[in-house]
DRENTORKOL-3810 file (N, C-alpha, C; in nm, 4 decimals):
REM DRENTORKOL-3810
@n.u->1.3314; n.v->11.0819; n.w->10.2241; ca.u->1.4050; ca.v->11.1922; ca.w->10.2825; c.u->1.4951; c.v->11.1376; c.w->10.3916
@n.u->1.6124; n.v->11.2002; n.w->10.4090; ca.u->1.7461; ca.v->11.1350; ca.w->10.4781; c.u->1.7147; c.v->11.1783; c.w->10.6068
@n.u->1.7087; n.v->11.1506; n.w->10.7386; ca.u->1.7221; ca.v->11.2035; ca.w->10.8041; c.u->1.8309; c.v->11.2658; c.w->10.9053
@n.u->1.8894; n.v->11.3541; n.w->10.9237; ca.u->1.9556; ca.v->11.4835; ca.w->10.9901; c.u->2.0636; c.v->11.3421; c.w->11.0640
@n.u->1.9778; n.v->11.2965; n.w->11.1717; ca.u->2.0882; ca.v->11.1884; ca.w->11.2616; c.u->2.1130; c.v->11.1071; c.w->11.2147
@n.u->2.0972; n.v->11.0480; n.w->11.0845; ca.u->2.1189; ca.v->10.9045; ca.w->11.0346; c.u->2.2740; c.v->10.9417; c.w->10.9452
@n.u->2.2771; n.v->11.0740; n.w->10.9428; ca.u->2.4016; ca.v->11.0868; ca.w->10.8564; c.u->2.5426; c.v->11.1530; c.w->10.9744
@n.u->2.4674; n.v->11.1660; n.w->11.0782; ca.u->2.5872; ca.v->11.1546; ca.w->11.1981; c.u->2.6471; c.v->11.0675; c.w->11.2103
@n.u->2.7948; n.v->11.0371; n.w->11.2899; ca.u->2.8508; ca.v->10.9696; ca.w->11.2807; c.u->2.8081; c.v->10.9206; c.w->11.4338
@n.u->2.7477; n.v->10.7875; n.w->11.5031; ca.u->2.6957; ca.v->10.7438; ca.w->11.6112; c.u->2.7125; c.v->10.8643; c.w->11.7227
@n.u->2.8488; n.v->10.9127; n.w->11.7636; ca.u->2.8922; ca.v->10.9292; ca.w->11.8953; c.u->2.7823; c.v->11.1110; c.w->11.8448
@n.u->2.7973; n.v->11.1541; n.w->11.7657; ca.u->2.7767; ca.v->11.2613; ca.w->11.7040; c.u->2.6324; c.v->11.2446; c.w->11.7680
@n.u->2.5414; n.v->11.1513; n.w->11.6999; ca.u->2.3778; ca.v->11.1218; ca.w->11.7130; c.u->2.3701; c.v->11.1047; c.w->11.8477
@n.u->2.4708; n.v->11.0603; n.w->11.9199; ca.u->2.4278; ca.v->11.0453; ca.w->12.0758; c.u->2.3909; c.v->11.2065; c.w->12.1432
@n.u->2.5429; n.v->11.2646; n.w->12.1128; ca.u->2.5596; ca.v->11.3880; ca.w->12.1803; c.u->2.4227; c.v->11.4486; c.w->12.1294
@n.u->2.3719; n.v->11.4719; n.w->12.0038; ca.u->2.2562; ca.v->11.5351; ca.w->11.9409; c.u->2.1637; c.v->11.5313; c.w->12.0034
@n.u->2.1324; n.v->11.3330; n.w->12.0314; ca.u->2.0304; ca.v->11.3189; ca.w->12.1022; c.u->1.9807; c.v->11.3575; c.w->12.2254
@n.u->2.1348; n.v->11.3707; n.w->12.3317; ca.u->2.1081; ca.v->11.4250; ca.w->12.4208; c.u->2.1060; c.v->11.5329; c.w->12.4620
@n.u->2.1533; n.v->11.6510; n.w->12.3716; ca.u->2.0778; ca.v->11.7709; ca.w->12.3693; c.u->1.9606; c.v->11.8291; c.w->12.3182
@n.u->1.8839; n.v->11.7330; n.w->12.2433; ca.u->1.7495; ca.v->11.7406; ca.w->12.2236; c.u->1.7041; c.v->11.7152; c.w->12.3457
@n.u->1.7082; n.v->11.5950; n.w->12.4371; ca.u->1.6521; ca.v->11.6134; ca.w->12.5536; c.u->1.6833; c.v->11.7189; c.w->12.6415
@n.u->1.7787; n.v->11.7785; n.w->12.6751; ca.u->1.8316; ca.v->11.9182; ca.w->12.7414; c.u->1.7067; c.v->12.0115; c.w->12.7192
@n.u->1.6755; n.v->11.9974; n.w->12.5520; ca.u->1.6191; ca.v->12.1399; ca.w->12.5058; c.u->1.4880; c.v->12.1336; c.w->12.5527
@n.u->1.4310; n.v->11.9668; n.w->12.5047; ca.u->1.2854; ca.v->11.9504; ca.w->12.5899; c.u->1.2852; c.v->11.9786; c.w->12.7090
@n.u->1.3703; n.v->11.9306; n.w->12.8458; ca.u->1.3228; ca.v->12.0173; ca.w->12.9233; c.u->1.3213; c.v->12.1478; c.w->12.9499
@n.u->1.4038; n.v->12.2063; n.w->12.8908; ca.u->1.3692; ca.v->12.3645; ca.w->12.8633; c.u->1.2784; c.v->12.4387; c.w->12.8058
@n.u->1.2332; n.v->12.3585; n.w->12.7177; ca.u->1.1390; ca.v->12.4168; ca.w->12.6366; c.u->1.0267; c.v->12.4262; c.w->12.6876
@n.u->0.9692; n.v->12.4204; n.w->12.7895; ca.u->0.8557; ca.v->12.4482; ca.w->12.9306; c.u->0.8795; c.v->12.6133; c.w->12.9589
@n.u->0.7725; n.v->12.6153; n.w->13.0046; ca.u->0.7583; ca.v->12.7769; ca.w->13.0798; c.u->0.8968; c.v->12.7520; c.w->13.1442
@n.u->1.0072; n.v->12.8923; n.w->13.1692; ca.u->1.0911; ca.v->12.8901; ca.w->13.2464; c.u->1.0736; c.v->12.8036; c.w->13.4162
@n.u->1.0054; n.v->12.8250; n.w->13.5160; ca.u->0.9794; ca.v->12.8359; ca.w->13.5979; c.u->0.9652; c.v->12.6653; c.w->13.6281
@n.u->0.8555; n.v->12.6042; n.w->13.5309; ca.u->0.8461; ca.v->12.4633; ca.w->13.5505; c.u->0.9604; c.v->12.3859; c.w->13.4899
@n.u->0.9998; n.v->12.4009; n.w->13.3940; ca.u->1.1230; ca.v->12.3708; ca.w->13.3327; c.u->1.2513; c.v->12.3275; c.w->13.4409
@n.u->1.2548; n.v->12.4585; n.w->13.5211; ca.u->1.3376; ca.v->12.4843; ca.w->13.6184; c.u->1.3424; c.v->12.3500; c.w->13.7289
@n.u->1.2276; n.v->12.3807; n.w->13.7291; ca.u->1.1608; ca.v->12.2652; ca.w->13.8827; c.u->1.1745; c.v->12.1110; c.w->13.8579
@n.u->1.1664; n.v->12.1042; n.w->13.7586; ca.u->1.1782; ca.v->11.9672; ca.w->13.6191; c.u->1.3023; c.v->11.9314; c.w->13.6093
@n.u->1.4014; n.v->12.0314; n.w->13.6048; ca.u->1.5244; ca.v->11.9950; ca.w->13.5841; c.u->1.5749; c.v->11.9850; c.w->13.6735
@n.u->1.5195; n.v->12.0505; n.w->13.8088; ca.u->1.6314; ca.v->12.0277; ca.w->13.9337; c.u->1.5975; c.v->11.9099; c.w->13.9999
@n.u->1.4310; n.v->11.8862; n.w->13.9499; ca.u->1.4619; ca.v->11.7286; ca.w->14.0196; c.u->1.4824; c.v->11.5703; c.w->13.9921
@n.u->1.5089; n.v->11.6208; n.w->13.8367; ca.u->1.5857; ca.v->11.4962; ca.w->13.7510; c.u->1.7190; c.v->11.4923; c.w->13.7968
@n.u->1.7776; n.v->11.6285; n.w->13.8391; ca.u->1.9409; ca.v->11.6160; ca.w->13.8658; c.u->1.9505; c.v->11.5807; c.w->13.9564
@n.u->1.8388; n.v->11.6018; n.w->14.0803; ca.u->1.8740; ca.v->11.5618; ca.w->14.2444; c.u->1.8733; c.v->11.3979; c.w->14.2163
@n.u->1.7419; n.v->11.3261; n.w->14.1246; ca.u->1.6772; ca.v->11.2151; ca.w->14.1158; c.u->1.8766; c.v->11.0887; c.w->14.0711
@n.u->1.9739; n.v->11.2033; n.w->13.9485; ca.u->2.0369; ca.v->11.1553; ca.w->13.9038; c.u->2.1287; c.v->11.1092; c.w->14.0358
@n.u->2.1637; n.v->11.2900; n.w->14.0981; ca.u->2.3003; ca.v->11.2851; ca.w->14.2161; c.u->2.2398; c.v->11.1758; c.w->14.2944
@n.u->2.1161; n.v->11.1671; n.w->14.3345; ca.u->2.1150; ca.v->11.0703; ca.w->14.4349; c.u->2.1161; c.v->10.9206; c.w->14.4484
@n.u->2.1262; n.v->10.9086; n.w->14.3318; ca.u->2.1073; ca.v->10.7626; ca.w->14.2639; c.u->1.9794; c.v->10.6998; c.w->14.2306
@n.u->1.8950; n.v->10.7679; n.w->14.2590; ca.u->1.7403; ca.v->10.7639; ca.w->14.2615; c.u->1.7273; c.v->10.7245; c.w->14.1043
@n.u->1.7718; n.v->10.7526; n.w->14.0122; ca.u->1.7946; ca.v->10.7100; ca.w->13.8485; c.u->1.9265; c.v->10.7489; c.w->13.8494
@n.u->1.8958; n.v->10.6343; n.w->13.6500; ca.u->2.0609; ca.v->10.6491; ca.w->13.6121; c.u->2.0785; c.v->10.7619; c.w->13.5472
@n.u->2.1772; n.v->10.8059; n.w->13.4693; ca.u->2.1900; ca.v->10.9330; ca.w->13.4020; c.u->2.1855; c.v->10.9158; c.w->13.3081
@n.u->2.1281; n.v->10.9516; n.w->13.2017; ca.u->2.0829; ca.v->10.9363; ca.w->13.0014; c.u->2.1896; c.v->10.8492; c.w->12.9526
@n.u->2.3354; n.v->10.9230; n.w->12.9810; ca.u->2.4098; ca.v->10.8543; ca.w->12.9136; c.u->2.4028; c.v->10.7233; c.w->12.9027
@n.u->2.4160; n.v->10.6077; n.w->13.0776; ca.u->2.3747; ca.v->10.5136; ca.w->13.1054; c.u->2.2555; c.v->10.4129; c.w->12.9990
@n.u->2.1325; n.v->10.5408; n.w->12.9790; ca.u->2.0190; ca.v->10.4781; ca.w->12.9068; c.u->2.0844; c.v->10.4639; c.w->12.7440
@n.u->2.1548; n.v->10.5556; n.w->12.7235; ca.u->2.1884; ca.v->10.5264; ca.w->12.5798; c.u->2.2557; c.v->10.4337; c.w->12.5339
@n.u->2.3469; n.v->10.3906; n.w->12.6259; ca.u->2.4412; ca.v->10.2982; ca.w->12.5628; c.u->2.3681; c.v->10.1723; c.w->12.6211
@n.u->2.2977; n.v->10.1482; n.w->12.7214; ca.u->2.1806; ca.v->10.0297; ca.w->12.7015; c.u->2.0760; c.v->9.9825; c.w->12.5826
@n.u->2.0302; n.v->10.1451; n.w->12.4922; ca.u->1.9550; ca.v->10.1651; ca.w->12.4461; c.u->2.0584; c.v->10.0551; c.w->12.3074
@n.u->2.1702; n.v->10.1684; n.w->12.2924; ca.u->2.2815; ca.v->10.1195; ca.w->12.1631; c.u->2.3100; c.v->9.9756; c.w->12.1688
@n.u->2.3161; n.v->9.9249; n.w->12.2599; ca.u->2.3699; ca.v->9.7515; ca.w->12.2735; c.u->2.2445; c.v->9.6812; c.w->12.2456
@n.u->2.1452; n.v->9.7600; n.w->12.2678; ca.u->1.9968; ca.v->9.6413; ca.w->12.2562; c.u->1.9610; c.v->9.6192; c.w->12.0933
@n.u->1.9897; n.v->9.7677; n.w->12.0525; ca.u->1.8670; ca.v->9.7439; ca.w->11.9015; c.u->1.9512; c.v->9.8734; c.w->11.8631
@n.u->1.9750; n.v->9.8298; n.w->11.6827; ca.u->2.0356; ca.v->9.9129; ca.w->11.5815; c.u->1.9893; c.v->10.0612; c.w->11.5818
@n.u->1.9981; n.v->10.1540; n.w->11.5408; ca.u->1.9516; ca.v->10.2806; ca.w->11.5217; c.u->1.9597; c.v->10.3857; c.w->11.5755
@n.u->1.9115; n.v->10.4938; n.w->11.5270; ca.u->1.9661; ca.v->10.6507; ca.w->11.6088; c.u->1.8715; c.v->10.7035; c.w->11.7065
@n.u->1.8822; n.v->10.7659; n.w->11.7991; ca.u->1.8051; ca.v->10.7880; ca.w->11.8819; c.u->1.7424; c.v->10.9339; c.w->11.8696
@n.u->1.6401; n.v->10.9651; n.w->11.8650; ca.u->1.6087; ca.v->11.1413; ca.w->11.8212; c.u->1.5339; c.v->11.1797; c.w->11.8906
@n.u->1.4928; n.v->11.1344; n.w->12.0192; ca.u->1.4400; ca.v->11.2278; ca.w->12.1284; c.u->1.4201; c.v->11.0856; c.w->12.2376
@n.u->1.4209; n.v->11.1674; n.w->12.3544; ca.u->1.4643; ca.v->11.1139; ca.w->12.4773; c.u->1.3122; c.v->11.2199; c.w->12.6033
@n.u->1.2787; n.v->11.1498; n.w->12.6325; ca.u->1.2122; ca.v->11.1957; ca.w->12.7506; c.u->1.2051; c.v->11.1363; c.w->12.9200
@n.u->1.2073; n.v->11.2189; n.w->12.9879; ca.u->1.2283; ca.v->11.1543; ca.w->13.1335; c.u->1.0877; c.v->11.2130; c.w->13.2430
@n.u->1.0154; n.v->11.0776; n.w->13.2391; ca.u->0.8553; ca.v->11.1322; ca.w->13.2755; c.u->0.8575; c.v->11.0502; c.w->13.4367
@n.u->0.7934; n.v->11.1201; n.w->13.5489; ca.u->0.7673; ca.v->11.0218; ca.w->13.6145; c.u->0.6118; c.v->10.9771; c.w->13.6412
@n.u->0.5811; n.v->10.8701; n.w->13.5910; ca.u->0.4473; ca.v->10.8060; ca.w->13.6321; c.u->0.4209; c.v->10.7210; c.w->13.7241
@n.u->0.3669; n.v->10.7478; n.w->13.8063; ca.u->0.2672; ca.v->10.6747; ca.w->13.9417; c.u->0.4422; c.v->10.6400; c.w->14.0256
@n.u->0.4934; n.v->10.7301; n.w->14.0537; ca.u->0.6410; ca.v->10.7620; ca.w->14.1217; c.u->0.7259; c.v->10.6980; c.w->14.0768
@n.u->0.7124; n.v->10.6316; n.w->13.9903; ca.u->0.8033; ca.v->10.5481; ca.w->13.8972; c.u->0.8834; c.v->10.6463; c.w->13.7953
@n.u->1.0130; n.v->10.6158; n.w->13.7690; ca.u->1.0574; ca.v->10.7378; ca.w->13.6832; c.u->1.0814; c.v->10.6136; c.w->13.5647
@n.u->1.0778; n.v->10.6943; n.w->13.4534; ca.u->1.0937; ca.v->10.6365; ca.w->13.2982; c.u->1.1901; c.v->10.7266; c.w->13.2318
@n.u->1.2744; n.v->10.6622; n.w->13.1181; ca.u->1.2704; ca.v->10.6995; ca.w->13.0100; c.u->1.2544; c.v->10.6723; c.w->12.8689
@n.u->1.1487; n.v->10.7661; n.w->12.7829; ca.u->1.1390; ca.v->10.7089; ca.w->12.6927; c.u->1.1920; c.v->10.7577; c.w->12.6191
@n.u->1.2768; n.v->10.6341; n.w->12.4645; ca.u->1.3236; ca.v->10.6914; ca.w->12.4107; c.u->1.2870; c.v->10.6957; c.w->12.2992
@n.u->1.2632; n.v->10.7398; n.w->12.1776; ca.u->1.2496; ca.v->10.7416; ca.w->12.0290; c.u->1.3371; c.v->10.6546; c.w->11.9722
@n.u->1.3714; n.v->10.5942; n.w->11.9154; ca.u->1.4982; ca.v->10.5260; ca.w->11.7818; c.u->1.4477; c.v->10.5029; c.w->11.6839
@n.u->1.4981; n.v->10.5892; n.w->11.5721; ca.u->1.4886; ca.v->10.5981; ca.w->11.4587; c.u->1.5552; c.v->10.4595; c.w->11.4027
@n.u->1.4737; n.v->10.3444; n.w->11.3409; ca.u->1.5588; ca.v->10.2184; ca.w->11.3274; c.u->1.6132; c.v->10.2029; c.w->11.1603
@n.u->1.6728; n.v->10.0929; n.w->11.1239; ca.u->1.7470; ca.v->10.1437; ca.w->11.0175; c.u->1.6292; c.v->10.1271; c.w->10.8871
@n.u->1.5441; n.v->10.0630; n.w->10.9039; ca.u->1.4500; ca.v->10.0523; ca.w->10.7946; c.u->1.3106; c.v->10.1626; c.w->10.7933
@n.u->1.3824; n.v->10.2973; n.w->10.8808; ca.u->1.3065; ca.v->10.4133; ca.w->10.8344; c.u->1.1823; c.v->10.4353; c.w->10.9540
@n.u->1.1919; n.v->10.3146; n.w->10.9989; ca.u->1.0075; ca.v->10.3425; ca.w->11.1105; c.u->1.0541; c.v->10.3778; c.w->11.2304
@n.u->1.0088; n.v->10.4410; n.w->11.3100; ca.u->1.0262; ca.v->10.4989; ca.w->11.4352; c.u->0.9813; c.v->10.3930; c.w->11.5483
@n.u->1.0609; n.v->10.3652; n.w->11.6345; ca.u->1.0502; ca.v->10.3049; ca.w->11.7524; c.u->1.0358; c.v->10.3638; c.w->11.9109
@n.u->0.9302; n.v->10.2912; n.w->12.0056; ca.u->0.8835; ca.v->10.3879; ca.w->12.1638; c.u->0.9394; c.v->10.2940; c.w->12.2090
@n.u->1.0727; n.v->10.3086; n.w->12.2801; ca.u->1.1297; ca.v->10.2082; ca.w->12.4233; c.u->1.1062; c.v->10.3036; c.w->12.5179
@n.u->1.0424; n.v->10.2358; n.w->12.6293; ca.u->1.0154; ca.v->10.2712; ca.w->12.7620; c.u->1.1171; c.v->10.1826; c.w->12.8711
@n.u->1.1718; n.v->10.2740; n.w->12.9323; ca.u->1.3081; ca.v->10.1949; ca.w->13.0401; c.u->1.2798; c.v->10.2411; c.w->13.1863
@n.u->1.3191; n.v->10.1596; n.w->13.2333; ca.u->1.2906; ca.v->10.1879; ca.w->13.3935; c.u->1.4182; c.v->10.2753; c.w->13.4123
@n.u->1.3926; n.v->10.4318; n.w->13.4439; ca.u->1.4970; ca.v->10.5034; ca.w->13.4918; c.u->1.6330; c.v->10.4512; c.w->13.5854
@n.u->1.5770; n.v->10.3837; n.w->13.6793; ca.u->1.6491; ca.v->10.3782; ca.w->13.8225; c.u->1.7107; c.v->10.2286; c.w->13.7412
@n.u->1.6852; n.v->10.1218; n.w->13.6875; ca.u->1.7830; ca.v->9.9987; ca.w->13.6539; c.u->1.8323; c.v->10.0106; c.w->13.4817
@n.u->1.7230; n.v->10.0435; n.w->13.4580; ca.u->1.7836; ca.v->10.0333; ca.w->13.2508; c.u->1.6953; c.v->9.9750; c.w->13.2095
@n.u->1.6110; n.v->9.8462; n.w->13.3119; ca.u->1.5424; ca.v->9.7564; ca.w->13.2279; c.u->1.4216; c.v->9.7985; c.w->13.1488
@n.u->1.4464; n.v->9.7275; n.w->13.0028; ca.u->1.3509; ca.v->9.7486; ca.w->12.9396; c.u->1.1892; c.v->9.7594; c.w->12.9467
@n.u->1.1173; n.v->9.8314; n.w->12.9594; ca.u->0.9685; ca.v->9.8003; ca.w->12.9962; c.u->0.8569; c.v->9.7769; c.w->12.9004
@n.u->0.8872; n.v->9.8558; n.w->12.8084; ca.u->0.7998; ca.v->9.8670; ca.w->12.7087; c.u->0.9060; c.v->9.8581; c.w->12.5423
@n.u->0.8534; n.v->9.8083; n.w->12.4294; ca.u->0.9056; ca.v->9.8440; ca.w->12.3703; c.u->0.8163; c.v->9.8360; c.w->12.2207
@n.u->0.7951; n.v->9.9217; n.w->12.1537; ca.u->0.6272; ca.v->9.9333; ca.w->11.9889; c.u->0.7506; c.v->9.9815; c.w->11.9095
@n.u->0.7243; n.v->9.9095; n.w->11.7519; ca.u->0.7623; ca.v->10.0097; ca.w->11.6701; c.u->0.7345; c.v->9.9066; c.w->11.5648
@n.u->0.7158; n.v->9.9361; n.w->11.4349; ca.u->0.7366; ca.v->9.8810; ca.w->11.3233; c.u->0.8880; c.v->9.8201; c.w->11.2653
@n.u->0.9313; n.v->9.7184; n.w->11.2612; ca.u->1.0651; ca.v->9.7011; ca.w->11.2221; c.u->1.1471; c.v->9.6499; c.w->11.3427
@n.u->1.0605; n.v->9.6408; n.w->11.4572; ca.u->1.1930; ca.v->9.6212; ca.w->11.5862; c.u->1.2670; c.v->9.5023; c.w->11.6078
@n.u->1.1748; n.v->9.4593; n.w->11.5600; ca.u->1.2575; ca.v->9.2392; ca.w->11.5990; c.u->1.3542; c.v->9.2887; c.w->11.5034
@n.u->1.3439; n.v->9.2820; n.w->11.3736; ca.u->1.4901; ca.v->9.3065; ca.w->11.2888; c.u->1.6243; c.v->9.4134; c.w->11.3524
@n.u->1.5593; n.v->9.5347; n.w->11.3777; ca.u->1.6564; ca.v->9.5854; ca.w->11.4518; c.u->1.7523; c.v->9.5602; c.w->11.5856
@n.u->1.6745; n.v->9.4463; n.w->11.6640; ca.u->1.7333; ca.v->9.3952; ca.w->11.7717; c.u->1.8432; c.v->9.3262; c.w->11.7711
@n.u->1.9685; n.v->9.3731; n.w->11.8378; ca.u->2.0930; ca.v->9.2984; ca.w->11.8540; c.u->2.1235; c.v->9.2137; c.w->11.8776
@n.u->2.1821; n.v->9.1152; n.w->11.8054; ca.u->2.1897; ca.v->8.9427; ca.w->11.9434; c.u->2.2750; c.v->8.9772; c.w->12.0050
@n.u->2.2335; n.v->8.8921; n.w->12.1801; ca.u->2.3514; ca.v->8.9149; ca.w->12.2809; c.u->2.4633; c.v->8.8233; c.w->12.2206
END
């Protein structure tokens, strides 16, 4: 089965992707949602992290594939984002990025060494 972002055209799968994350944080009780979102935006304005876009096109230069959900968690005051990438040989990939630089932290998936870009 094809999947939905793989037949976007990149810039298309970005924008997608990043309104899937929009929707996740919305998709919370109004109220926490709210609280969630205002302090990812303060976290963004203040420079405290980078802004998605930033993570994506780090994400795009590292390793082949589409991205289909995006999350922005903070653990032990550390902010993350993790992202999903759908890679081209079908298996799903977990990159974990340090919000505030880009750098990579974590990265699992079936298929990933192949998908990885040379610098």
């Amino acid at each position: 089965m094809r999947s939905y972002f793989q037949a976007l055209p990149r810039p298309r799968a970005l924008a997608a992707a990043a309104l899937l994350a929009l929707l996740a944080l919305t998709s919370a009780p109004v109220a926490h949602a709210d609280k969630d979102a205002d302090r990812a935006r303060a976290a963004v304005q203040s420079g405290e992290i980078l802004p998605l876009s930033r993570i994506l096109e780090t994400v795009s230069s590292q390793y082949a594939g589409d991205v289909i959900g995006v999350e922005l968690d903070r653990d032990d005051r550390i902010w993350q984002y993790e992202v999903k990438l759908l890679l081209p040989g079908g298996s799903v990939a977990k990159l974990k990025y340090d919000a505030r630089t880009a750098a990579l932290l974590k990265a699992k998936g079936r298929g990933l060494d192949d998908a990885r870009r040379k610098p």
